[in-house]
C-alpha positions in Angstrom: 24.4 -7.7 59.3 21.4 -6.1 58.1 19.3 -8.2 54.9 17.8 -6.5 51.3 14.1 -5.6 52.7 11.1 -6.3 49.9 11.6 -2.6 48.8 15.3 -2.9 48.2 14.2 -6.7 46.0 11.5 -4.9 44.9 13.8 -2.3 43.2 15.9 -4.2 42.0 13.8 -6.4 40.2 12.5 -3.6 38.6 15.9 -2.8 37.4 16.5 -6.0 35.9 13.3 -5.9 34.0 14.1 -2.3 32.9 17.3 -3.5 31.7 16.5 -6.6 29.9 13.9 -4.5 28.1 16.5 -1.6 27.1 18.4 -4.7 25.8 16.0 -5.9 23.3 14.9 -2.7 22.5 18.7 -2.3 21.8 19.2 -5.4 20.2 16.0 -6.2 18.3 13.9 -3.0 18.4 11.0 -4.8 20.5 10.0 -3.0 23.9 8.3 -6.2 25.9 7.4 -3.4 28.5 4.9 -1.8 26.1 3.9 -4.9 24.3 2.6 -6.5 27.5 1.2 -3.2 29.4 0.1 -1.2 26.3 -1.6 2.1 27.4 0.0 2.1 30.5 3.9 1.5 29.6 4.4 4.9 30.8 3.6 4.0 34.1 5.5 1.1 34.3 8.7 3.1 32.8 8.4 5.7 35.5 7.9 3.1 38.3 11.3 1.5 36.8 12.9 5.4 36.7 11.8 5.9 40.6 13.4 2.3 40.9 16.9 3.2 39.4 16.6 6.7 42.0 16.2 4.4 44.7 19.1 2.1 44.3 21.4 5.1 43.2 20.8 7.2 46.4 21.0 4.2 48.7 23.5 2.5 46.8 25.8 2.9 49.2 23.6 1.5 52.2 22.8 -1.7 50.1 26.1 -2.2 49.5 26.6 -2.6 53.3 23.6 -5.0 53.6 25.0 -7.1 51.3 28.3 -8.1 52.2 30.5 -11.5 50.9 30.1 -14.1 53.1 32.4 -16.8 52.4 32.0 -20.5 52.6 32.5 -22.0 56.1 35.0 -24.6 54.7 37.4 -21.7 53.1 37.4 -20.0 57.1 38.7 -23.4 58.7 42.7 -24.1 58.3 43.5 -26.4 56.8 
């Protein structure tokens, strides 16, 4: 079984951050993106947007790296 490689964390980091900040700007109008990078928000944003294309169009591949493993104990008769 192949493992998430620091590109595929790295992306997906970057999609958590995007979407914690789409909630508050959702929820309480404050964009934390551009209140800590200022002038270069932009930048971040379309770092986030090449994020989200990377997950969608290998979506399907990282679904395959990550696969359930479950607990030793549940696999042994009982």
């Amino acid at each position: 079984m192949k493992t998430l490689n620091a590109l595929d964390w790295t992306a997906l980091v970057l999609l958590i951050i995007g979407g914690i900040n789409w909630g508050l700007i959702g929820f309480f109008g404050f964009d934390l993106v551009a209140a800590i990078f200022g002038t270069v928000a932009p930048f971040v944003y379309a770092i986030v947007g090449l994020a989200a294309l990377y997950v969608a169009f290998l979506s399907p591949s990282l679904a395959r790296k990550v696969q359930y493993r479950p607990h030793r104990a549940a696999q042994q008769p009982i």
